[in-house]
py3Dmol code that shows the C-alpha trace and the ligand (Angstrom):
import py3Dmol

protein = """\
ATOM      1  CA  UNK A   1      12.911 -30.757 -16.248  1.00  0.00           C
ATOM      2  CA  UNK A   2      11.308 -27.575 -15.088  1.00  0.00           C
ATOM      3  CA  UNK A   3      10.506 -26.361 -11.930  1.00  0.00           C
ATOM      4  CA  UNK A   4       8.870 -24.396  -9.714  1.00  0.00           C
ATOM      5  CA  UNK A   5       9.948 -23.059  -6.586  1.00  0.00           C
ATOM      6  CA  UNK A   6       7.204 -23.867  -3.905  1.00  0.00           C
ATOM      7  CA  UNK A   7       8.944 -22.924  -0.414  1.00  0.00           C
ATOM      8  CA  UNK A   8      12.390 -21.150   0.041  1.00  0.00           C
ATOM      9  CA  UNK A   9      15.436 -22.001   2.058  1.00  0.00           C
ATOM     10  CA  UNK A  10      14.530 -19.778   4.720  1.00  0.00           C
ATOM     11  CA  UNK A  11      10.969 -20.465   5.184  1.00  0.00           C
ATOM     12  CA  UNK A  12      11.915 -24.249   5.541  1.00  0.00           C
ATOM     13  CA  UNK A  13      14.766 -23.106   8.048  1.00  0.00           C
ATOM     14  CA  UNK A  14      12.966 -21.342  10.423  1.00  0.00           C
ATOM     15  CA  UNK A  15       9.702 -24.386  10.286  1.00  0.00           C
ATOM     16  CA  UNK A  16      12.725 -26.415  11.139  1.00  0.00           C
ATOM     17  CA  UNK A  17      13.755 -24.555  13.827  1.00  0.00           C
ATOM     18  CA  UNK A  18      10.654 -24.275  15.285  1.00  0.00           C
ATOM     19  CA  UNK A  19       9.846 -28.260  15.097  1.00  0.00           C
ATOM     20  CA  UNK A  20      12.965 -28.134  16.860  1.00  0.00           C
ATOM     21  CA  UNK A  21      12.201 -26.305  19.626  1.00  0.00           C
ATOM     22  CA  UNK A  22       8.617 -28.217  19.991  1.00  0.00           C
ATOM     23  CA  UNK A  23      10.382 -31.340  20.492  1.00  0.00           C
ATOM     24  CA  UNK A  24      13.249 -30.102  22.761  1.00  0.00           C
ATOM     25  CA  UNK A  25      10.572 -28.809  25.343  1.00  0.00           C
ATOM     26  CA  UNK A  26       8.555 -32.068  24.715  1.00  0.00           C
ATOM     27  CA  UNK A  27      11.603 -34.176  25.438  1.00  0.00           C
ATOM     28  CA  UNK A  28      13.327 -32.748  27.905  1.00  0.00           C
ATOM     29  CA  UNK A  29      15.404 -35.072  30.418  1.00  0.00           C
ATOM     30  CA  UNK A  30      14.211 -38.268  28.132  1.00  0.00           C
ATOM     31  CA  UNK A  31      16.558 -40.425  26.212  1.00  0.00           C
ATOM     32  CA  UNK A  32      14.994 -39.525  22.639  1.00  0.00           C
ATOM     33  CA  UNK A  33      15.727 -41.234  19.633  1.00  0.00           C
ATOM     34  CA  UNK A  34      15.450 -40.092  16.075  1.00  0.00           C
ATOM     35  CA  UNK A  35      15.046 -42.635  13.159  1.00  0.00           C
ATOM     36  CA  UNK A  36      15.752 -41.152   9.595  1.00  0.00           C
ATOM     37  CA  UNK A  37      13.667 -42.678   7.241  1.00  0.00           C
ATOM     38  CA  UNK A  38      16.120 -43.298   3.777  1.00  0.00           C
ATOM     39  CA  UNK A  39      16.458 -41.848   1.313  1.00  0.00           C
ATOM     40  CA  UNK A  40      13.895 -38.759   1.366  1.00  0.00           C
ATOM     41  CA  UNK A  41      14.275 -37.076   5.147  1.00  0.00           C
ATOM     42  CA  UNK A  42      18.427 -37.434   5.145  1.00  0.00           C
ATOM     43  CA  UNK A  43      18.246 -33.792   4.411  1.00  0.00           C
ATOM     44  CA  UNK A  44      15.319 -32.625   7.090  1.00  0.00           C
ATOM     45  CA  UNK A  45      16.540 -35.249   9.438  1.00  0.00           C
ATOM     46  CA  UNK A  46      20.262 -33.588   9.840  1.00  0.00           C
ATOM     47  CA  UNK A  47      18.414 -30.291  10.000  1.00  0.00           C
ATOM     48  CA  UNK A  48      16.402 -30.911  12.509  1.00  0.00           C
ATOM     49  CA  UNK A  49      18.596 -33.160  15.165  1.00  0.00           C
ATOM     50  CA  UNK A  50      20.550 -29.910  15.330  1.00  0.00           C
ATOM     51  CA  UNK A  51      17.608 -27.729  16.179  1.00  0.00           C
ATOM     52  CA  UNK A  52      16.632 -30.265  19.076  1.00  0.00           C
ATOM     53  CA  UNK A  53      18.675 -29.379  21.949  1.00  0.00           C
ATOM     54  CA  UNK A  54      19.425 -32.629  23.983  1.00  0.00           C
ATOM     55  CA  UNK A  55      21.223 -35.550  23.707  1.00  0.00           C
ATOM     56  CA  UNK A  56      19.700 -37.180  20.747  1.00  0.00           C
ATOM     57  CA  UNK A  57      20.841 -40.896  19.021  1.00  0.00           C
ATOM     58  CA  UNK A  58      20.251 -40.876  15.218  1.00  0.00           C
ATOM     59  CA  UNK A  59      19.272 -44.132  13.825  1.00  0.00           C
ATOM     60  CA  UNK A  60      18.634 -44.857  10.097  1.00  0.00           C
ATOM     61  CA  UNK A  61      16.188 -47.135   8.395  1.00  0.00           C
ATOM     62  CA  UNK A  62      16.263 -48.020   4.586  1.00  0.00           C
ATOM     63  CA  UNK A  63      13.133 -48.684   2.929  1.00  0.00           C
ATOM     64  CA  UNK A  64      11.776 -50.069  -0.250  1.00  0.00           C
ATOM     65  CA  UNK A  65       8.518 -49.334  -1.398  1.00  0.00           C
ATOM     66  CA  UNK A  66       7.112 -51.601  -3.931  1.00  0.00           C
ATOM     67  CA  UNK A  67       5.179 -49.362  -6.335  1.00  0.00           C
ATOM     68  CA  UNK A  68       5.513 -47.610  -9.227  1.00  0.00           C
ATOM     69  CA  UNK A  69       7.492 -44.019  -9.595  1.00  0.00           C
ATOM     70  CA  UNK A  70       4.688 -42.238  -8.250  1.00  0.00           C
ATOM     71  CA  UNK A  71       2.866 -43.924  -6.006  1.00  0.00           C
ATOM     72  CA  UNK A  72       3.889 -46.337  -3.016  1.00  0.00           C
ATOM     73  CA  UNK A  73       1.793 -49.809  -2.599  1.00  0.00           C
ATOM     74  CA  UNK A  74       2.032 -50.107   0.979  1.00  0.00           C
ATOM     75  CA  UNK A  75       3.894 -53.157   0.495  1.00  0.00           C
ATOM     76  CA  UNK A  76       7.715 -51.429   2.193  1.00  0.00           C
ATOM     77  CA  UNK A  77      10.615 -54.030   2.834  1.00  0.00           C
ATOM     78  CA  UNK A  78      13.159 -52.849   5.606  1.00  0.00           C
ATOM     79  CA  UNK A  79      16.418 -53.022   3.568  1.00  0.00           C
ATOM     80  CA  UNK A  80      18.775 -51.592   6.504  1.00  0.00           C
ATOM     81  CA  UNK A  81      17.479 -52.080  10.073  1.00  0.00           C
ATOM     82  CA  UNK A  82      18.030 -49.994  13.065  1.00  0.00           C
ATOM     83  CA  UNK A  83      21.116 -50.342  14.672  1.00  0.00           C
ATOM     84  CA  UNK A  84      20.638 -50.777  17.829  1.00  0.00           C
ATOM     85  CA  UNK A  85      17.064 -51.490  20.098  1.00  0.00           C
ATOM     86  CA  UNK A  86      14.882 -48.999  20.706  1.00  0.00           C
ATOM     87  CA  UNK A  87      13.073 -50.741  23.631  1.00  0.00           C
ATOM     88  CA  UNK A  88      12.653 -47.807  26.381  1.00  0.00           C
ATOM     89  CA  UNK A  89      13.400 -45.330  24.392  1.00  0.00           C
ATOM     90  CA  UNK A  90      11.392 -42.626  23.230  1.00  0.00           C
ATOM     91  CA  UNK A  91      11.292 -42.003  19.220  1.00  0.00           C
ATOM     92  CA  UNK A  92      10.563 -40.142  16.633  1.00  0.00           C
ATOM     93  CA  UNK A  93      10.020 -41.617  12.762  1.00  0.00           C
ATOM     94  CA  UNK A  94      11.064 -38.648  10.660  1.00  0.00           C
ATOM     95  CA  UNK A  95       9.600 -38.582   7.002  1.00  0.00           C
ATOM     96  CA  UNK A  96      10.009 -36.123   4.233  1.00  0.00           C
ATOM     97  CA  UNK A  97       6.543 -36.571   3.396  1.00  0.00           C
ATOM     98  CA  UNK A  98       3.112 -38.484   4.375  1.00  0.00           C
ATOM     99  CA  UNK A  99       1.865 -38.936   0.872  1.00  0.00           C
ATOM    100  CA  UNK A 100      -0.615 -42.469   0.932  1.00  0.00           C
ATOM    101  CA  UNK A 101       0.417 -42.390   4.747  1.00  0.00           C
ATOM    102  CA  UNK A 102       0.939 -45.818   4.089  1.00  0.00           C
ATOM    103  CA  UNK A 103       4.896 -46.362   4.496  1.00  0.00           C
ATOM    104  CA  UNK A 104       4.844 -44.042   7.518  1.00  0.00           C
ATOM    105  CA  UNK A 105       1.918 -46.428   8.997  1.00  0.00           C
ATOM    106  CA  UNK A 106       3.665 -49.463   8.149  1.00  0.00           C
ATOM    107  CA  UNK A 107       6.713 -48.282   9.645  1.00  0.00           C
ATOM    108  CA  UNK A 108       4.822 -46.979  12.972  1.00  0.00           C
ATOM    109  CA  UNK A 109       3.577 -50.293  13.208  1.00  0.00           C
ATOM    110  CA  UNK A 110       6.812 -52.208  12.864  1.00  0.00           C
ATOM    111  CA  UNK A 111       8.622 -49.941  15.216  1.00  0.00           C
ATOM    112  CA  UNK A 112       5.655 -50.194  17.961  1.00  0.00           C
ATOM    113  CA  UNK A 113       6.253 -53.604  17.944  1.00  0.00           C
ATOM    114  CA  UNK A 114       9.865 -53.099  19.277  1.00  0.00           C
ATOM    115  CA  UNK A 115       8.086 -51.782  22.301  1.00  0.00           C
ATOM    116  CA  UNK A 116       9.679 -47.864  22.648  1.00  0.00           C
ATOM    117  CA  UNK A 117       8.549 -45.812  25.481  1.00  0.00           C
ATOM    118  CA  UNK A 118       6.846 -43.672  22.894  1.00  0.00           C
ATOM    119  CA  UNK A 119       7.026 -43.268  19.145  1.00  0.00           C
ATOM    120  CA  UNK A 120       5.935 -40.216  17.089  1.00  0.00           C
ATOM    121  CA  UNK A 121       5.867 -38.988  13.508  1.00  0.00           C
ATOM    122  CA  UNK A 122       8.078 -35.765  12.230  1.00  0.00           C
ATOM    123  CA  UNK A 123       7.254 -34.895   8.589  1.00  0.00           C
ATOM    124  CA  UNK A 124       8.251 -32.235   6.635  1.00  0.00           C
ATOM    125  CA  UNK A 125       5.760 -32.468   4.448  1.00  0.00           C
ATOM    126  CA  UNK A 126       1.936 -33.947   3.955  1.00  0.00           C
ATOM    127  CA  UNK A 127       0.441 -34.383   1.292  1.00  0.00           C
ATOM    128  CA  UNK A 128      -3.933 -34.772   2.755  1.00  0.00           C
ATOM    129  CA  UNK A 129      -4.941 -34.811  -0.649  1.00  0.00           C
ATOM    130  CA  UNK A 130      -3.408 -38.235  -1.117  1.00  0.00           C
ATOM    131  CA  UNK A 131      -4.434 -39.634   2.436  1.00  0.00           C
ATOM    132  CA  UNK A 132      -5.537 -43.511   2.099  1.00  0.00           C
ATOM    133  CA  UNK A 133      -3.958 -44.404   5.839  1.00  0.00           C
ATOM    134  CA  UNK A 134      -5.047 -41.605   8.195  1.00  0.00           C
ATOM    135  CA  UNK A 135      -1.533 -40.919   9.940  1.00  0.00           C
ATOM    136  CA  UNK A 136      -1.319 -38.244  13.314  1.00  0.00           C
ATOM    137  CA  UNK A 137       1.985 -36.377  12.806  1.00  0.00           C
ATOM    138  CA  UNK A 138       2.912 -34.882  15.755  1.00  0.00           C
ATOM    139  CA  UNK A 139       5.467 -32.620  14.160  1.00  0.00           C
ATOM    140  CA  UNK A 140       4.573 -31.507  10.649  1.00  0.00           C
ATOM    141  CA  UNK A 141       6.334 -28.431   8.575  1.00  0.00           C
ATOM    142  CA  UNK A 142       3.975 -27.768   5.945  1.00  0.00           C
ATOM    143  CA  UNK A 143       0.654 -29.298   4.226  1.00  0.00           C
ATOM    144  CA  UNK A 144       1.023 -29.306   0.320  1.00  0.00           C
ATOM    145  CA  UNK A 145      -1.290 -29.529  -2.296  1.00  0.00           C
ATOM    146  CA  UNK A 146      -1.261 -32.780  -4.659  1.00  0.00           C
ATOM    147  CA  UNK A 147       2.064 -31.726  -6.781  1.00  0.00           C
ATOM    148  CA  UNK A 148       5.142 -33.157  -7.640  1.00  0.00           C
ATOM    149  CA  UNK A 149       7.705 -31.810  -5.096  1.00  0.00           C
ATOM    150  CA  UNK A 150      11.512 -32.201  -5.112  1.00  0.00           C
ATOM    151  CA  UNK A 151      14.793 -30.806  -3.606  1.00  0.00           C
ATOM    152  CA  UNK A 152      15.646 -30.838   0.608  1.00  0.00           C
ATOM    153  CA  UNK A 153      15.775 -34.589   0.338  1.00  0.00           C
ATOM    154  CA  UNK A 154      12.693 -35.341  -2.225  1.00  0.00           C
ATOM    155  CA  UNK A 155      13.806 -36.502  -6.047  1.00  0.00           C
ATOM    156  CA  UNK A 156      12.411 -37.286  -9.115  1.00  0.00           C
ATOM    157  CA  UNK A 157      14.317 -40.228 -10.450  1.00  0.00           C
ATOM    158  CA  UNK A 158      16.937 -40.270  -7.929  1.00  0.00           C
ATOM    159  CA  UNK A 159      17.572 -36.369  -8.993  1.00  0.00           C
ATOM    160  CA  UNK A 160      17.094 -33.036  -6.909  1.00  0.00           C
ATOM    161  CA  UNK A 161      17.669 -34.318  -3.730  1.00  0.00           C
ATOM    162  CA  UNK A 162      20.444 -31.381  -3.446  1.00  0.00           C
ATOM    163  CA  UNK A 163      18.362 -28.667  -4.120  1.00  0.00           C
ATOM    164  CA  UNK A 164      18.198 -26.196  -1.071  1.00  0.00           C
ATOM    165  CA  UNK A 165      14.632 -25.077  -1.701  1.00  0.00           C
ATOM    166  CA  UNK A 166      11.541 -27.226  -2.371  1.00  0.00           C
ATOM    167  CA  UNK A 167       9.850 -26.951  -6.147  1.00  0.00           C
ATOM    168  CA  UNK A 168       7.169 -28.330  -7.812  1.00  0.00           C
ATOM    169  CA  UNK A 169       7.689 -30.238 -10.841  1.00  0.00           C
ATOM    170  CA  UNK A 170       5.649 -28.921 -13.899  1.00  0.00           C
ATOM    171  CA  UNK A 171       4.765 -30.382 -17.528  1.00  0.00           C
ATOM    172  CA  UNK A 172       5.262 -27.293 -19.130  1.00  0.00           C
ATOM    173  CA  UNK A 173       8.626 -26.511 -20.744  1.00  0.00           C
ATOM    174  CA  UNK A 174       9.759 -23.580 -18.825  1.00  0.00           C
TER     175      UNK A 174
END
"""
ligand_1 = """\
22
LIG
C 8.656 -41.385 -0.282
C 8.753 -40.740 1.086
C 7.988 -41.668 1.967
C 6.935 -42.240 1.040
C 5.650 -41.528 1.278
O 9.666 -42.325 -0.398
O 10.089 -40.608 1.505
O 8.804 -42.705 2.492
O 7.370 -42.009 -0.301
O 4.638 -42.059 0.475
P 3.356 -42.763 1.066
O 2.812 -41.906 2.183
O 2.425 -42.766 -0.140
O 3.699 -44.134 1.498
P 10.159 -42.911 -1.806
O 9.509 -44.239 -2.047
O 9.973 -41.852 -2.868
O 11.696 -43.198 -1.549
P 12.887 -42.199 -1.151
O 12.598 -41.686 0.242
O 14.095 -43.071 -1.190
O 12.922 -41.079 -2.158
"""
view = py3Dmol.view(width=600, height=400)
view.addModel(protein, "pdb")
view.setStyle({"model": 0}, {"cartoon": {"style": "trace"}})
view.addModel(ligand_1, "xyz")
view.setStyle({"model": 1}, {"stick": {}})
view.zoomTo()
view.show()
């Protein structure tokens, strides 16, 4: 499968770093909680918890998006819940990407319900291009264009989560 590097290991480290910082100063001396959003953001996720400098829970929720390979319908079954409440708490739904917008909306939605003391959106990626659900993320690391991306987290048929870098996936035989 060939590919294209789009942005290196060190560009996403230091947009890491910085989204880090942002939320330590906007958190500071508030019991924050961060909810990893399977599979895509495992990889930004453990990244950036240790670029926030406070005490920080990390809380996992497994998703299924019923759609095809390429596209998500909107339609997302919670297939491992949180494990504890997040009532009081303030949190933030970290995504490796805002494609549709509409699992990150869905999920915003579910969570408010669970009535946190506030609840934002970390992405490492967004994809406008794609937008059906208009989504605010309050932390973003980079807007792409409307590409196939893969590696830190994102795969193509389960592959290239590992890769350190993020690449575009191309048609053309390398
Ligand atoms: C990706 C990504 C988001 C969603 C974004 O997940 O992690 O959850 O798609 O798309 P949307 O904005 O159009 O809803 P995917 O279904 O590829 O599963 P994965 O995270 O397990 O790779």
């Amino acid at each position: 499968m060939p590919l294209k590097p789009l942005i290196d290991a060190d560009t996403i480290a230091d947009r890491v770093a910085d989204l880090g910082r942002a939320i330590t100063h906007d958190f500071l001396g508030k019991d924050l909680v961060i909810v990893a959003v399977l599979k895509g953001s495992y990889v930004f996720a453990a990244d950036l918890a240790r670029h926030i400098d406070l005490d920080v829970a990390v809380e996992f929720l497994g998703v299924r998006s019923y759609g095809d390979q390429q596209e998500s319908s909107g339609v997302v079954q919670i297939t491992t819940d949180l494990s504890t409440s997040i009532e009081g708490k303030h949190v933030i739904l970290v995504e490796d990407i805002v494609d549709t917008g509409l699992t990150i909306s869905y999920l915003h939605e579910n969570l408010a319900t669970r009535q946190p003391a506030s609840l934002k959106i970390a992405s490492l990626l967004h994809k406008p291009a794609r937008t059906r659900v208009p989504v605010d993320i309050d932390y973003l690391g980079f807007t792409v264009d409307d590409v196939f991306i893969v590696g830190y987290g994102l795969d193509y048929a389960q592959k290239f989560r590992n890769l350190p870098y993020l690449a575009v996936v191309t048609d053309e035989d390398a």
